[in-house]
C-alpha positions, 0 to 999 in steps of 0.5 A, a space after each residue: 226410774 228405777 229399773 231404766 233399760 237404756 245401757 248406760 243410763 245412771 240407775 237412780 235410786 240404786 244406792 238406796 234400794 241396794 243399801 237397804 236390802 243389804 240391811 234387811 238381808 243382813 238382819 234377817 240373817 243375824 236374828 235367825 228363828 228369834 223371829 217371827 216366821 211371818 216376818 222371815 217371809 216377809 224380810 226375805 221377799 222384800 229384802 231379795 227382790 230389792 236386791 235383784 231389782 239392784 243387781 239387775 238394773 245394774 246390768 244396764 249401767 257398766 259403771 256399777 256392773 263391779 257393784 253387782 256382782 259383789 251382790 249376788 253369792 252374799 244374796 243367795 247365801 242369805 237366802 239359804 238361812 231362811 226356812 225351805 218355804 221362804 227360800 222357795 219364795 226367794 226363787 221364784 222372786 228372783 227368777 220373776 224379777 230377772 225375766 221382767 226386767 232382762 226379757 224386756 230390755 231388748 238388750 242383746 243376750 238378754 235371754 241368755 243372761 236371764 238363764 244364767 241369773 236363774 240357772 246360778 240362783 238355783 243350783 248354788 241357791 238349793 245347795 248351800 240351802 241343803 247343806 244348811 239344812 242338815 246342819 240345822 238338822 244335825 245340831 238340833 236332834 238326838 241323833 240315837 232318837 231322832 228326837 229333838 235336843 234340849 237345844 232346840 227344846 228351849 226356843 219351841 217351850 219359849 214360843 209355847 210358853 208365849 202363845 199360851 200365855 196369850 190366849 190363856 191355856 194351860 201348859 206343863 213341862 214334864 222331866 222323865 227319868 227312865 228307871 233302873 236304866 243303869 242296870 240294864 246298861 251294866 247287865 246288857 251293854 251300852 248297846 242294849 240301852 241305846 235299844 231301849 231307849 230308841 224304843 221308849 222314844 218311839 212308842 211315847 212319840 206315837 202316843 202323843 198328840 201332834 202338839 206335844 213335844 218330846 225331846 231328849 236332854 241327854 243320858 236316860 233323861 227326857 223332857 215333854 212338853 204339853 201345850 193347852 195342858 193343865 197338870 191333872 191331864 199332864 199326869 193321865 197323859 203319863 198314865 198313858 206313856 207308861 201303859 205303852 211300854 214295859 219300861 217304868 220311869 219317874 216323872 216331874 210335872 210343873 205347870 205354868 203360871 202367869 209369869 213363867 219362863 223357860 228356865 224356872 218350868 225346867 227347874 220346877 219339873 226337874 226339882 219335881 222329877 228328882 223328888 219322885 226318883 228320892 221317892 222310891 222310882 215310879 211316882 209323879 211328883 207334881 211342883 207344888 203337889 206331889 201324887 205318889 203312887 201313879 202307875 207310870 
């Protein structure tokens, strides 16, 4: 019923399918990373092969052929928003749901317009998807560090934050000033300091596991992200940052309770990072407890 191949024949359930795969599209697209990546995929197979099963049964009925084409670009723009793997998967469902129904349509140039349904898909498909994703790039890392920004650091803490609650581990949030950096921006130039900040960056992101998240909020300022991570282990992890370089820095360490959000962690470590820089440079002031002294 829903996918006829006589040419001409009223395509039932067209406006339903199309309607709703509009909708799902849509809402994918307007939910954007609030939502979960299983449910991304999800959306974008369901939503996209409703919208090809639409936009190929109307190549058998010419009195919504105009209908049709208003779907595809809307579809493969759509499409380009999602994650590299579920556009993948939007791929290989559109040229799949194409060559199943055009192949065996027995419609004259039906191989010939398969072609062109998966020949447009991709090359314009892969294109917004590419510069969409240097956008999302762009916009979400420190471009001196490669580091990510506080931007992007917020939705990563909130979905940590979430998933530590809910298994019942540990999480801390550290703020860390570089020390005297300043100075070297005035005895050496801007062009120095960005050196050593590059340098700082990359020894710390080597010495931390793969679960950690290291960002760069901006100026000399950096925020880490320890998962599973109670503040005792948080404090010998920044042991072990300051022991790979010679640059010292000051540190706010705030662990997570129960009911904590992304902005009072921040505020905590932050608070706690300024106390310990108040402190004579150097220390670890934890929230709700301070270690002076700790060589950082």
């Amino acid at each position: 019923i829903l996918l006829p191949h006589g040419r001409g024949e009223n395509v039932a359930g067209l406006s339903i399918i199309a309607a709703g795969a509009g909708v799902v599209a849509i809402g994918n697209f307007w939910q954007g990373e609030r939502i979960g990546q299983r449910a991304n995929y999800f959306l974008s197979l369901l939503a996209l092969l409703a919208v090809s099963a639409a936009v190929l049964c109307a190549h058998h009925s010419p009195v919504v052929d105009g209908i049709a084409g208003l779907y595809v670009l809307p579809t493969i723009f759509t499409a380009s928003f999602y994650s590299t793997r579920a556009f993948a998967i939007y791929l290989v469902a559109q040229a799949a749901t194409s060559g199943a129904v055009l192949l065996t349509s027995g419609v004259v140039g039906a191989s010939a317009g398969w072609a062109v349904v998966v020949g447009t898909t991709v090359t314009v498909g892969v294109v917004v998807h590419v510069l969409q994703q240097a956008l999302k790039v762009a916009a979400t890392t420190d471009p001196l560090t490669g580091l990510v920004n506080r931007r992007a650091f917020e939705p990563i803490l909130a979905r940590e934050l979430h998933r530590c609650a809910r298994l019942e581990h540990p999480l801390c949030v550290v703020v860390m000033d570089l020390d005297h950096f300043k100075e070297v921006n005035d005895a050496f130039g801007h062009q120095a300091g960005d050196q050593l900040l590059g340098e700082v960056s990359r020894a710390w992101s080597e010495t931390l596991r793969s679960t950690d998240v290291l960002a760069r909020a901006g100026g000399d300022e950096f925020v880490l992200l320890l998962p599973s991570t109670n503040r005792s282990h948080a404090v010998d992890m920044l042991s072990r940052l300051g022991a790979v370089t010679h640059q010292g820095f000051s540190a706010g360490v705030a662990e997570a309770g129960p009911r904590s959000t992304v902005e009072d962690l921040l505020r905590l470590a932050d608070d706690a990072c300024y106390r310990a820089k108040q402190a004579g440079r150097g220390n670890v002031v934890v929230a709700e407890g301070t270690l002076d002294g700790v060589a950082v």
